[in-house]
Residue, then its C-alpha position, 0 to 999 in steps of 0.5 A: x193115289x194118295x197115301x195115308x199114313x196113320x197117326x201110329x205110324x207117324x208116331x213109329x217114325x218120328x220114334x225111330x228118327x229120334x234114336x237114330x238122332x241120339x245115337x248118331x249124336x254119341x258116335x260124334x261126340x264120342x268121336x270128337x272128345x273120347x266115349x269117357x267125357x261124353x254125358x246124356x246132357x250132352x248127347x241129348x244136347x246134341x240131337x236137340x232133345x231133353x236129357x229126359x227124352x234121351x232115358x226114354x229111348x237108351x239106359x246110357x250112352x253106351x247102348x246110345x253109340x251100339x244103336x248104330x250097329x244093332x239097326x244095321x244088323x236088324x236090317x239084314x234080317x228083315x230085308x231078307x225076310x222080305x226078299x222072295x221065298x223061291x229066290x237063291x239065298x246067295x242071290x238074295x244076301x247078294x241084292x242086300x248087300x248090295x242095295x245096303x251099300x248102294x243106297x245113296x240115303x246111307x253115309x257109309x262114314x257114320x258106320x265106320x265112325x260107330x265101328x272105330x269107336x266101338x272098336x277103341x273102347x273095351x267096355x263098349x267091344x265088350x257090349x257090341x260082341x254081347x250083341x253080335x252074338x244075338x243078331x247073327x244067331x238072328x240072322x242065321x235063323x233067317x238063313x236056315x229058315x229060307x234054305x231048310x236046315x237047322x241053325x243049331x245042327x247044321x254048319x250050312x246056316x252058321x258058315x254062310x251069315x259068318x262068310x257073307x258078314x267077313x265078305x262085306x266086312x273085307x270089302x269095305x276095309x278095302x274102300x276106306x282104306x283105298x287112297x285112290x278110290x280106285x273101286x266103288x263099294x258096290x263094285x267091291x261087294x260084288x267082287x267078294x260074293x262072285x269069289x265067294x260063289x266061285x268058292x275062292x280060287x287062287x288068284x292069278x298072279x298079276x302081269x309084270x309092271x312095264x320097267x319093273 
């Protein structure tokens, strides 16, 4: 079977691939010489545009760099919108983080590269919490949406996208921070919904080291 992809669509993701260039363009250039020296000439430069196509696409470098972080966001809630009505929530936020970390057309480094850089400088931590409050609320109306509660006067909702996002979060810190590579990202994210399901018991205290 041969499938065809409309002119529109075809448009849709050559759209698409072009923020994404310009938007990872600013996260390299913002990461190499600082968010302060970086231009639209040189971000569109970058990704191999105009700098007329890169004001077709963000007002400024500083919505060019959140790019990143609001399309990681978006993509939470339409993958859960997508997933099947009658399935668990947990289950269902489970299989995306999941398939979000294990996906081997993902470089995981890009996103802390966007987040360290965002995280560095005030006036762009200031933008991306604008943001964040949106997308989650985003979010959470998807959860309560599946799960039949009331985003704004029931705590089920809020609490489960806030604890989901902390578990992804708390787990990746570990990978990157983790010399040895000990544990995979999938591996991680695992541990965290099966502790967070558990309800989070206390942990066991570790066995002695031999010669301790």
């Amino acid at each position: 079977m041969v499938i065809v992809t409309s002119p529109t669509g075809l448009r849709d993701l050559k759209k698409a691939a072009t923020r994404d260039a310009l938007g990872m363009a600013a996260v390299r250039l913002g990461k190499e010489h600082g968010i302060d020296a970086v231009t639209a000439d040189a971000i569109a430069h970058e990704a191999g545009v105009s700098t007329r196509t890169f004001h077709n696409y963000f007002s400024n470098k500083e919505e060019a760099v959140l790019h990143h972080i609001e399309v990681s966001a978006l993509e939470w809630f339409e993958l859960l919108r997508a997933r099947p009505s009658t399935e668990p929530i947990w289950d269902s936020l489970r299989h995306i983080a999941i398939d979000l970390v294990a996906d081997p057309g993902r470089d995981l480094d890009d996103t802390f590269a966007a987040a360290r850089l965002i995280e560095a400088n005030p006036a762009l931590m200031a933008r991306k919490l604008e943001m964040h409050q949106s997308l989650t609320r985003k979010l959470g109306e998807a959860i309560a949406e599946r799960t039949g509660t009331d985003i704004d006067t029931d705590l089920y909702p809020n609490l489960l996208q806030m604890a989901v996002g902390g578990a992804v979060t708390a787990a990746l810190n570990i990978w990157v921070t983790d010399s040895a590579g000990a544990s995979t990202p999938r591996a991680l994210i695992e541990d965290a919904f099966d502790q967070l399901r558990a309800g989070l018991p206390e942990p066991q205290p570790s066995e002695p080291k031999r010669g301790a």
